[in-house]
C-alpha positions as CSV (number, residue, x, y, z in Angstrom):
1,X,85.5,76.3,78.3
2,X,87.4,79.7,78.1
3,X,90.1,78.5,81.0
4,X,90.8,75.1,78.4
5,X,94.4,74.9,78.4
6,X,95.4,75.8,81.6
7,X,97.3,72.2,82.2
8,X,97.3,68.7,81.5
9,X,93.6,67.1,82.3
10,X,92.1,63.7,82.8
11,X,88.4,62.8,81.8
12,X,86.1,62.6,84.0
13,X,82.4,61.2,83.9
14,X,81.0,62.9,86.7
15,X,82.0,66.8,85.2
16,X,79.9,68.9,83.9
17,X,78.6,68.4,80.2
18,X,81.4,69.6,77.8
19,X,84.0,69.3,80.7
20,X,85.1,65.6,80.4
21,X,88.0,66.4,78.5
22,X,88.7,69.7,79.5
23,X,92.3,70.6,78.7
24,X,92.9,72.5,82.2
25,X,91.0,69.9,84.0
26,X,91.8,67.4,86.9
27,X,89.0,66.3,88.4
28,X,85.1,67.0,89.2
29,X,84.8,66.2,93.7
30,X,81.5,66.2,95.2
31,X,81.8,65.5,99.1
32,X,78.8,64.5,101.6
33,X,80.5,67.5,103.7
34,X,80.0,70.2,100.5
35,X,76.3,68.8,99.6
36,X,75.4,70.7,96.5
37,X,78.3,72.2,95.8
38,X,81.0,70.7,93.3
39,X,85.0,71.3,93.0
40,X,86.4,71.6,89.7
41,X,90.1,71.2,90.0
42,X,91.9,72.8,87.8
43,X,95.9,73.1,87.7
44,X,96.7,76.7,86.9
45,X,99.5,78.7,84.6
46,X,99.4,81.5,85.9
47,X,98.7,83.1,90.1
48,X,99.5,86.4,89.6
49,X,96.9,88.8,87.6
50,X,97.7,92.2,86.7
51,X,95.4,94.1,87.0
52,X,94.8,96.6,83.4
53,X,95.8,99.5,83.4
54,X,93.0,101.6,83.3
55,X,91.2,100.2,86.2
56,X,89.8,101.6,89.0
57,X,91.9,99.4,91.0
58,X,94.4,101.0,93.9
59,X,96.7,97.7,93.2
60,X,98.2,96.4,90.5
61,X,98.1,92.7,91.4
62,X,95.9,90.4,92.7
63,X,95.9,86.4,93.2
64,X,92.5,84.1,93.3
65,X,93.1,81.1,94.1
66,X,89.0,79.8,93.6
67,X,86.5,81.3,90.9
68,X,82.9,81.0,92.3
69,X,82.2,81.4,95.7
70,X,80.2,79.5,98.1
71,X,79.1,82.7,100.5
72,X,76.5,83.2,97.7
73,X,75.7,86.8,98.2
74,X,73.3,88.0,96.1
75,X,74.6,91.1,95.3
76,X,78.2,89.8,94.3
77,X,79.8,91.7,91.8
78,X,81.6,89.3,90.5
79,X,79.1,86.4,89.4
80,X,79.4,88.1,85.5
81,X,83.2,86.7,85.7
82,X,81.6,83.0,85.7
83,X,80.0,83.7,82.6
84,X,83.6,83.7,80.9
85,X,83.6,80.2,81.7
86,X,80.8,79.6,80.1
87,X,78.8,78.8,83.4
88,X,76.5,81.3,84.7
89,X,76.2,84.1,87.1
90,X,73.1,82.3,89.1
91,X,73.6,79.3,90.7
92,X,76.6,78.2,89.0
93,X,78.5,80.8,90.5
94,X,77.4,79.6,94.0
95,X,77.8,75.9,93.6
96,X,80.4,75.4,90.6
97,X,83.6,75.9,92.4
98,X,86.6,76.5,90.3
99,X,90.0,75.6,92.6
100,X,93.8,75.9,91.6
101,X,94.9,73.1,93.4
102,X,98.5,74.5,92.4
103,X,98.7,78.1,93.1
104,X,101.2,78.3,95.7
105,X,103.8,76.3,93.7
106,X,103.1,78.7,90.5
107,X,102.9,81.8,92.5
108,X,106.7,81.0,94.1
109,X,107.7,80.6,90.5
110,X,106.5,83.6,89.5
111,X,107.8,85.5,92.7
112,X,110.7,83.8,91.9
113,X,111.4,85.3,88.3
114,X,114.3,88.6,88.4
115,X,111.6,91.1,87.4
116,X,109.4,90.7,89.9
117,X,109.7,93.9,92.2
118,X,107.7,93.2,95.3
119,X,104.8,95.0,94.4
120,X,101.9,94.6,96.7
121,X,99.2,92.0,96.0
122,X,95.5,91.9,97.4
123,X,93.8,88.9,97.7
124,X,90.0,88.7,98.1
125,X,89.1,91.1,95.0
126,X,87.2,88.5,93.3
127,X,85.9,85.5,95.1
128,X,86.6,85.1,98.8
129,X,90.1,83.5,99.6
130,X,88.4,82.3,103.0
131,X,85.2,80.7,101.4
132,X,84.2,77.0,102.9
133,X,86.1,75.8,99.8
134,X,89.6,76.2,102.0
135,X,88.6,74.5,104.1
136,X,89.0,71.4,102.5
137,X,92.0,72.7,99.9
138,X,94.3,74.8,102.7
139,X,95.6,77.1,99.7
140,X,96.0,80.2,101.8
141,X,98.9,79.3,104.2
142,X,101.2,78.4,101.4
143,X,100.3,81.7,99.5
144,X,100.8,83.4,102.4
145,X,104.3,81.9,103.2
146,X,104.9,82.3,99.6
147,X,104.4,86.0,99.6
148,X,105.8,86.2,102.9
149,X,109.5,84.7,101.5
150,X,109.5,86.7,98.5
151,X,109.3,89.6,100.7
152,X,106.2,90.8,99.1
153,X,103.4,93.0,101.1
154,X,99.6,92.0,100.8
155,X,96.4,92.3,101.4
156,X,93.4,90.2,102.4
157,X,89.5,90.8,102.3
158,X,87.2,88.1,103.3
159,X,84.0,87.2,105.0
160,X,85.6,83.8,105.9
161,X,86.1,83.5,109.6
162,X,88.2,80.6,108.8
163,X,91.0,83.8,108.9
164,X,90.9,83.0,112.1
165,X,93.1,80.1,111.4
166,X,95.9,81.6,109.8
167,X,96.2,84.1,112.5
168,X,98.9,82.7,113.6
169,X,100.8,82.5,110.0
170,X,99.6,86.2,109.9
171,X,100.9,87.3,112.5
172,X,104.5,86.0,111.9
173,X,104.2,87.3,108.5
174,X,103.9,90.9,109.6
175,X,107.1,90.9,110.9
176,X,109.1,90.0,107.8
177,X,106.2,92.6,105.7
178,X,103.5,94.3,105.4
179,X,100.1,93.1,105.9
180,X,96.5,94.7,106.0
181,X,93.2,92.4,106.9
182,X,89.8,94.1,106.5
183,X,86.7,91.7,107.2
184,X,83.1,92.4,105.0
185,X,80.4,92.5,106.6
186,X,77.1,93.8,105.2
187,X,74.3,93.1,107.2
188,X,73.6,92.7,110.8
189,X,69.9,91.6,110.8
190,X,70.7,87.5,110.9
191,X,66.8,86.9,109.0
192,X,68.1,89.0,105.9
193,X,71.1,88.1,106.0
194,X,70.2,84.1,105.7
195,X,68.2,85.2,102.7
196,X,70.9,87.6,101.0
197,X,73.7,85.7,101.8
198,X,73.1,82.3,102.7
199,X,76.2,80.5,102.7
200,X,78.5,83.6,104.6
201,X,79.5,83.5,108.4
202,X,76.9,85.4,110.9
203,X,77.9,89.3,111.3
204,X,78.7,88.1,115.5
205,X,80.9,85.3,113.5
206,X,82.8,87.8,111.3
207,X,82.9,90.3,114.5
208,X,84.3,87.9,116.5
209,X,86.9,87.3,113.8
210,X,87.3,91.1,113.9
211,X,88.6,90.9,117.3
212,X,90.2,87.9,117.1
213,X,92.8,89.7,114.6
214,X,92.6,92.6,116.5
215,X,94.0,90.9,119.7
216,X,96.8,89.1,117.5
217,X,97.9,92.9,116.6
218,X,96.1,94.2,113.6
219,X,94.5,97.0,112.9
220,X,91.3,95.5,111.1
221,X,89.2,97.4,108.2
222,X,85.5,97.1,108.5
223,X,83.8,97.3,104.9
224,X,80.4,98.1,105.7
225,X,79.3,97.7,102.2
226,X,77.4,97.0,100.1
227,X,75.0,99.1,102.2
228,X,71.6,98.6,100.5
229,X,68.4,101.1,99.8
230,X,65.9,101.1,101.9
231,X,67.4,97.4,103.7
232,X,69.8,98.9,105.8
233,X,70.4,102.3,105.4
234,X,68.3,103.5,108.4
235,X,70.1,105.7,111.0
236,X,69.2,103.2,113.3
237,X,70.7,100.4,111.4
238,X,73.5,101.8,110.6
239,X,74.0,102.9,114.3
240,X,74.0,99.7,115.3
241,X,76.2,98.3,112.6
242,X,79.1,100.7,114.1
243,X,78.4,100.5,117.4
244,X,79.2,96.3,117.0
245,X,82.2,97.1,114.6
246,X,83.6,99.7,117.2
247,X,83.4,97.0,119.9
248,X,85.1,94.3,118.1
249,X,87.9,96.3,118.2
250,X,87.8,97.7,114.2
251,X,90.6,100.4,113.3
252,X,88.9,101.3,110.1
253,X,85.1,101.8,108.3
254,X,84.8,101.3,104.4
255,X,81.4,102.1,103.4
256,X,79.2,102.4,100.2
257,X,76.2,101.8,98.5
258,X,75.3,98.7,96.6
259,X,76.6,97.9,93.2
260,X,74.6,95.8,91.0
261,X,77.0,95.0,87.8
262,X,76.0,92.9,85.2
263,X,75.5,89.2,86.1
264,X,74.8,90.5,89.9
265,X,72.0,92.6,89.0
266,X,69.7,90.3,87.2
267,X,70.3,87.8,90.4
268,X,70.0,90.3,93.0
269,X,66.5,91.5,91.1
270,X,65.6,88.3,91.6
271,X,66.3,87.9,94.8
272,X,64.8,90.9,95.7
273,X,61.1,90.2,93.7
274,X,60.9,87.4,95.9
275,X,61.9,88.3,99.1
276,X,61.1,91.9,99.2
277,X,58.4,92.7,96.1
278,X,57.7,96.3,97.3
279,X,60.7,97.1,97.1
280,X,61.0,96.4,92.9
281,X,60.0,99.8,91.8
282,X,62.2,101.7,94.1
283,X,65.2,99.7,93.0
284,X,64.5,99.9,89.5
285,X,64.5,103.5,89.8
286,X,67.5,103.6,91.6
287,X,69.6,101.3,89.1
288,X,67.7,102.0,85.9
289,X,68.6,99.7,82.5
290,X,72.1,98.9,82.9
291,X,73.0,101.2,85.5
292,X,75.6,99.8,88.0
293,X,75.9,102.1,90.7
294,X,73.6,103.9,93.2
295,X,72.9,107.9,91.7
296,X,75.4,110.8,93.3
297,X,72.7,112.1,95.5
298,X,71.4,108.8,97.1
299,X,75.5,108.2,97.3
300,X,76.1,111.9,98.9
301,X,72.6,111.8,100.9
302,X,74.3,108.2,102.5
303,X,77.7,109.8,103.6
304,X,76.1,112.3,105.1
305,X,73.9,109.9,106.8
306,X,77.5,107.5,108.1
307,X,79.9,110.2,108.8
308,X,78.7,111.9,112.3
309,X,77.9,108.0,113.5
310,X,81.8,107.4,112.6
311,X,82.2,110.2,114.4
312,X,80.0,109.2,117.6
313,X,81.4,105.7,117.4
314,X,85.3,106.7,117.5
315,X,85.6,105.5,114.1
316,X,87.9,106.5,111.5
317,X,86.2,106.0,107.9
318,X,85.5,106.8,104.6
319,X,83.5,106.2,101.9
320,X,84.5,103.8,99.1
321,X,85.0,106.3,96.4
322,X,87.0,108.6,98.3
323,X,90.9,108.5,99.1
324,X,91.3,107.1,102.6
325,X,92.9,109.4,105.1
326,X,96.5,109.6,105.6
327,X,97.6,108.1,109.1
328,X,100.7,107.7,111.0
329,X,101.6,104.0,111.3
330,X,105.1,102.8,112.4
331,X,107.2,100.9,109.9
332,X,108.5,97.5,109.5
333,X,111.7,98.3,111.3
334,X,109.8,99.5,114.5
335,X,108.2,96.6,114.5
336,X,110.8,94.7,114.3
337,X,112.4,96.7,116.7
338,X,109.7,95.9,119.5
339,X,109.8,92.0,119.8
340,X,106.9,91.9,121.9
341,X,104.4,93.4,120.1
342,X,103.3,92.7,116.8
343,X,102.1,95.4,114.8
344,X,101.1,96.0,111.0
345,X,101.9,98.8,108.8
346,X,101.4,99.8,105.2
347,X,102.5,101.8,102.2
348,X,100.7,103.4,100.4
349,X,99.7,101.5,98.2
350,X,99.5,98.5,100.3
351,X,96.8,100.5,102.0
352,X,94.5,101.2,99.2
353,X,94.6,97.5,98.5
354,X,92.2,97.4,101.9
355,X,89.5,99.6,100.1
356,X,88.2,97.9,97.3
357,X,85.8,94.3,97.9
């Protein structure tokens, strides 16, 4: 395994074949309450990634405290990254759950160290921080008060309702820095979404979450993405998409077409011969050979399709290629100025953490 060696390990009969001895290892944990689904425990070196420098990434670092993700979306661009651990991009990714049992105590060593500088971090850029995994694990609160102590702004995209829990920790965290939420949600139609992604929260779930945040003082980003051909990217669809988003009390639309990276796209081709087998040809044409992204003109044809409904809806938006619009926001001194309301803000930078899934 590729992550051997990320601490002291113990054997274990029940892991994976070529796992037992695993250098980074703890344990293999299979629960009646997780049937399927199997935690590999690992205890991490490292919380923080940087992010290269030639990404495409608006942020330079990001923490993960699981690798796999049990929302299962078809789609998810980041089932190639299981591949590196020599499991693979299919079912593994859904099922095989890696978990860093101690991130928070790493991450406050690392925030710790003099040449740290505060730096915003996003979490939620490559599994789902909010996945049913922390639900049993409870990871996020003590990054969160980690981040929070260090005086270090972040960032959080999920399609976790369990959000909803840390509200609360949120909310107090806001008034020491700054902190931007943005919920996914994809699709609204509850019979494609059960097939697409079958382990995520309903889009009413998420919504409610949406407002939920909203009404603890947020002002929540809505990525309405991926948006896929010929699935949901009817005017009426999409009408109705923003018309929910808009009444859950969303500050914010994010919206794009659907990627299909390597690892994602021979899943989501799968998915899609079975489910929807008309549908093959037009896709193929659409993402041909190892193209990743939707052509310009189906991408340009799609914004010009979103933008008056953002417009009809009250909405601000933007698509996810393009620089978000600069907006007023009050800073972390008003806010802590006006005791009774809580409020976020963000730098710049801190906001075009919200903009990438």
């Amino acid at each position: 395994m590729r992550w051997n060696g990320q601490a002291i390990g113990a054997g274990d009969t029940n892991a994976l074949p070529g796992m037992e001895h695993l250098g980074g290892f703890v344990r293999s944990v299979t629960t009646p309450e997780f049937a399927g689904m199997t935690f590999h425990e690992v205890v991490a070196k490292s919380a923080l990634n940087h992010v290269p420098g030639g990404s495409a990434m608006p942020f330079d670092w990001t923490v993960n405290p699981y690798r796999g993700c049990s929302h299962a979306c078809s789609y998810c661009f980041a089932r190639g990254t299981h591949e590196y651990l020599e499991l693979d991009a299919g079912r593994d990714f859904d099922a095989q759950i890696i978990v860093k049992v101690n991130v928070t105590e790493v991450l406050r060593a690392e925030l710790a160290r003099p040449s740290w500088t505060g730096d915003p971090v996003m979490l939620g850029t490559n599994t789902d921080p909010y996945q049913r995994a922390e639900g049993r694990y409870r990871l996020m609160p003590g990054i969160i008060q980690a981040l929070t102590d260090a005086g270090t702004p972040f960032s959080i995209l999920t399609k976790g309702t369990l959000l909803r829990r840390d509200l609360p920790l949120l909310a107090e965290a806001s008034r020491e820095v700054d902190v931007s939420l943005a919920m996914s949600i994809a699709v609204f139609d509850d019979a494609l979404q059960s097939t697409l992604e079958p382990g995520t929260p309903s889009a009413a779930a998420r919504l409610e979450t949406v407002r939920a945040a909203t009404d603890a003082g947020f002002r929540v980003t809505v990525f309405l993405m991926p948006i896929l051909p010929h699935l949901t990217d009817s005017i009426a669809t999409l009408d109705d998409a923003l018309a929910r988003i808009r009444a859950a009390g969303a500050h914010r639309v994010v919206f794009g077409a659907l990627h299909l990276r390597p690892g994602a796209k021979q899943w989501f081709l799968r998915w899609l011969e079975r489910e929807h087998p008309d549908l093959v040809g037009a896709y193929r044409g659409l993402y041909p050979g190892a193209a990743a992204y939707a052509p310009k003109p189906y991408r340009q044809w799609l914004a010009k399709r979103v933008r008056p409904l953002l417009r009809v809806h009250g909405l601000t938006g933007h698509a996810e290629e393009e620089a978000p619009p600069r907006e007023p926001v009050p800073g972390l001194a008003a806010r802590r100025a006006a005791a009774s309301v809580i409020t976020t803000s963000r730098g710049r930078r801190a906001d075009a953490a919200a903009m990438l899934f």
